[in-house]
Structures are given as structure tokens and as C-alpha cells.
C-alpha positions in Angstrom: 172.7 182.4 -15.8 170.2 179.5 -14.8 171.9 176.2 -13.5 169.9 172.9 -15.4 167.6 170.9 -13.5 168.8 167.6 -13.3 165.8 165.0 -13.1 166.2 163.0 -9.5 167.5 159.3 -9.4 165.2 156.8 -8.1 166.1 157.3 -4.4 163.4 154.0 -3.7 165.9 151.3 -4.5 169.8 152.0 -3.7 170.9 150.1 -6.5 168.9 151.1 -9.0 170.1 154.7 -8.1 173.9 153.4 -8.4 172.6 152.3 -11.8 171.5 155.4 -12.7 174.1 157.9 -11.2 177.2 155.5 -12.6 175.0 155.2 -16.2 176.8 158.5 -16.7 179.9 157.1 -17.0 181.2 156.7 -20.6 182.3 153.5 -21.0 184.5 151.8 -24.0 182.9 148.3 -24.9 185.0 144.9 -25.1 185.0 141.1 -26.2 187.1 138.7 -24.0 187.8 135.8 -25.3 189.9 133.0 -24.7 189.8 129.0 -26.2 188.8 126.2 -24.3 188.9 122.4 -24.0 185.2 123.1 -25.3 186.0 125.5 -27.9 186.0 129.7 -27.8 184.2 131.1 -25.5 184.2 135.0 -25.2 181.6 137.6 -23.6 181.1 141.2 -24.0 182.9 143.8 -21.0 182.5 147.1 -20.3 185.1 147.7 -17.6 187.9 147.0 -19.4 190.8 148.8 -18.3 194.5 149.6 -18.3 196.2 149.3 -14.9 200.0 149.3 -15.0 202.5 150.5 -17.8 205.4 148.4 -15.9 204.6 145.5 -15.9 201.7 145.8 -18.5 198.6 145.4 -17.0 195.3 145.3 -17.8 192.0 144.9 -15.9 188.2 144.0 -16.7 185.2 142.9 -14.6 183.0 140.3 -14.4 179.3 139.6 -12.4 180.5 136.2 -10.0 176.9 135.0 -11.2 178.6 135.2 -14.9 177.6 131.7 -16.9 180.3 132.4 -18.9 182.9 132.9 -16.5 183.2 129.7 -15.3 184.8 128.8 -19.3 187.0 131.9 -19.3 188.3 130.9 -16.1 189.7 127.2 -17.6 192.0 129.3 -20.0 195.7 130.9 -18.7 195.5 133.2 -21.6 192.7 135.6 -22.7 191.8 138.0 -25.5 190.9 141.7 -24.8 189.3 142.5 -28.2 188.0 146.6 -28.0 184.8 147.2 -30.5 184.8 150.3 -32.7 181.9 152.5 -33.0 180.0 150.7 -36.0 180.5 147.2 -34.0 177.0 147.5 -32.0 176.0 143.9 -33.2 178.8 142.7 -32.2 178.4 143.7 -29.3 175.5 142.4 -28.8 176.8 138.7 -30.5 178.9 138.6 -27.3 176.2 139.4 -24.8 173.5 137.4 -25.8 172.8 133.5 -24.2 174.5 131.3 -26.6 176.2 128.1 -26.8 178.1 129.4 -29.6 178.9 133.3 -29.7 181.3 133.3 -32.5 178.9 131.8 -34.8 179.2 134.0 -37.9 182.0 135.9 -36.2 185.3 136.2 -37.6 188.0 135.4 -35.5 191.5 134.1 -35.7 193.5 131.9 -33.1 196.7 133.1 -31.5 200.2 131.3 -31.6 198.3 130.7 -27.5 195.1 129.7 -29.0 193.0 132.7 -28.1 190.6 133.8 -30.6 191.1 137.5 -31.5 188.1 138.9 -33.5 189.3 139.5 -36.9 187.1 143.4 -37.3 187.9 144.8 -33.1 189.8 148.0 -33.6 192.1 146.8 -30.3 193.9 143.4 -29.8 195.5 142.5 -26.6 197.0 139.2 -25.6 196.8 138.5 -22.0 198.0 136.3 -19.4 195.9 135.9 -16.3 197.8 137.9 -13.7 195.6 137.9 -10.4 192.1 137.3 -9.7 190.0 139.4 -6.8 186.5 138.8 -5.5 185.3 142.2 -5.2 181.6 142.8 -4.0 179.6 140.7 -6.8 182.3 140.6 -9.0 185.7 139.5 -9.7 188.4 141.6 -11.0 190.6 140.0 -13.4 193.8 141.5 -14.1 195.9 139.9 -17.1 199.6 140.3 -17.7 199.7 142.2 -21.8 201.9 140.2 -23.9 201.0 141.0 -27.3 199.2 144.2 -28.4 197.8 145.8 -31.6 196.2 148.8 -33.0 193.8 146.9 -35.9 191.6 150.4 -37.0 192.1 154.4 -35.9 188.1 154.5 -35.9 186.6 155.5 -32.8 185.7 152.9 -30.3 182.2 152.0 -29.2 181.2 153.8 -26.2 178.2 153.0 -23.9 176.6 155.6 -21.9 173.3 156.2 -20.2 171.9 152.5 -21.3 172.9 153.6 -25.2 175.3 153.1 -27.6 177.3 156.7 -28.4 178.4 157.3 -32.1 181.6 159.8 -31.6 181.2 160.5 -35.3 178.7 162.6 -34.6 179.7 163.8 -31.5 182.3 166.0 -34.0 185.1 164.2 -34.2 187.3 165.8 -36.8 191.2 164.5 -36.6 192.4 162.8 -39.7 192.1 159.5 -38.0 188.3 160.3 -37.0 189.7 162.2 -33.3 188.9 165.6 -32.2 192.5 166.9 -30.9 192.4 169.3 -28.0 196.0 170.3 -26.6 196.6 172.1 -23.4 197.6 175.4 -25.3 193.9 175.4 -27.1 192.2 174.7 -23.4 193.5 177.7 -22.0 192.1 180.1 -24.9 
């Protein structure tokens, strides 16, 4: 049996090779969001994270040179909103410089105010917990206080600088999810 040759990361520039190596890395794709003196404000994450079942926490990432940070910041509450799979320009609504990101977006407000985007698959209502410089970025943990499970479609994963579609990666479970027990991985 041959093993596969793996193409070699940059090795010039250490961070592009930590770009490349962690590129890898499945990760789900999310839209915080919050409202603000100024209006809603909201940008696209993809470190979001759960951190702690008691109390409920949650955890996502953002660059300390962030524009939009500084807005998200103002608010004590904010809006974890995960994208499904068919929610790519949505995705890209969120990332994009803009003075207004929810421009053609539909969104409700919160009993708090936060804007929760009407078509994400995941709602969670957060308050800010704890904020951490870490490296170049701050870690911003949020206390859950309202969740909700909008759509069973799969989420919208990014790996390798791409956008995965799970559909057809095989998915096949009634609610679009391959099922794999522990019994069936030991065949």
C-alpha cells in the first residue's frame, strides 16, 4: 500500500504555513450580530464555539484590527446566528466592507434588541461573559440565554479557503445527517 504524497506548505513565510496547515480544519461559519446606538451591526465568524454546558458558554474570535469590532463591543448582548449550507451569500453579506450589512437581509430584533437573522439554521442569545486579548485577537465568550434550532439542514462549513456542500459529501439521515454509531464503527 502506497502512503499519498502530501504537497509541502510554504515553509518561506511562518504564517502563511499556519494558514495553510490550519486551512484543513473544518470550520462551521457564523453571523454575530448585536444592535447599537448606531443601528445593527453584525460580521461573519468562523471560530464560533461552544465552551461550557454549566454555565452555558459560548466562544468566537475576532482579529483586534477588526473595524467592526469596535460596534460589537458597545452592545452587552450579542447574536450568534450559524449559516446553513445554501447561505454562502450570506456569508459573504456579513464579511464584506459595508456601512450597512443587513441591507436586504432579514432579520428580526430580540425582546434585548439583537437582530437574529430571520433564514440562520442556529439562533443563540448571548450575554458578554468575558473578553481576552489573545495573540491578535480577542476571545469573546458570551453567557447563552436563549437558544434555537431554526432548520435541521446542514450548516455551512469552510475548509481549505472553500465553502463545503455536506449534501454532497453523502449525507443521508432524514434530517439531511449521515448517522454513524459506535456499534457501526467497529464493523
Amino acid at each position: 500500500m502506497s502512503t499519498p504524497t502530501i504537497p509541502p506548505a510554504p515553509a518561506e513565510d511562518p504564517a502563511r504555513t499556519y494558514r495553510h496547515v490550519l486551512g484543513h480544519v473544518p470550520t462551521s461559519v457564523a453571523v454575530v450580530t448585536a444592535g447599537t446606538r448606531s443601528g445593527p451591526v453584525g460580521m461573519t465568524v468562523g471560530s464560533f464555539t461552544s465552551v461550557s454546558l454549566e454555565p452555558p458558554l459560548v466562544a468566537f474570535f475576532v482579529d483586534k484590527a477588526s473595524k467592526t469590532w469596535p460596534r460589537l463591543y458597545e452592545a452587552s448582548h450579542f447574536g450568534v446566528n450559524v449559516l446553513g449550507q445554501d447561505q454562502t451569500a450570506l456569508c459573504k453579506a456579513f464579511s464584506r466592507r459595508s456601512e450597512d450589512r443587513f441591507e436586504e437581509v432579514g432579520w428580526t430584533p430580540s425582546d434585548r434588541g439583537v437582530p437574529l437573522l430571520n433564514d440562520a439554521i442556529v439562533t443563540l442569545e448571548c450575554t458578554r461573559y468575558k473578553i481576552d486579548l489573545i495573540g491578535d485577537h480577542y476571545q469573546v465568550v458570551g453567557r447563552v440565554e436563549s437558544l434555537e434550532l431554526r432548520a435541521t439542514n446542514p450548516p455551512l462549513i469552510f475548509l481549505q479557503g472553500n465553502f463545503l456542500n455536506l449534501a454532497l459529501q453523502g449525507m443521508d439521515g432524514a434530517d439531511g445527517y449521515r448517522r454513524t454509531n459506535i456499534e457501526q464503527r467497529a464493523e
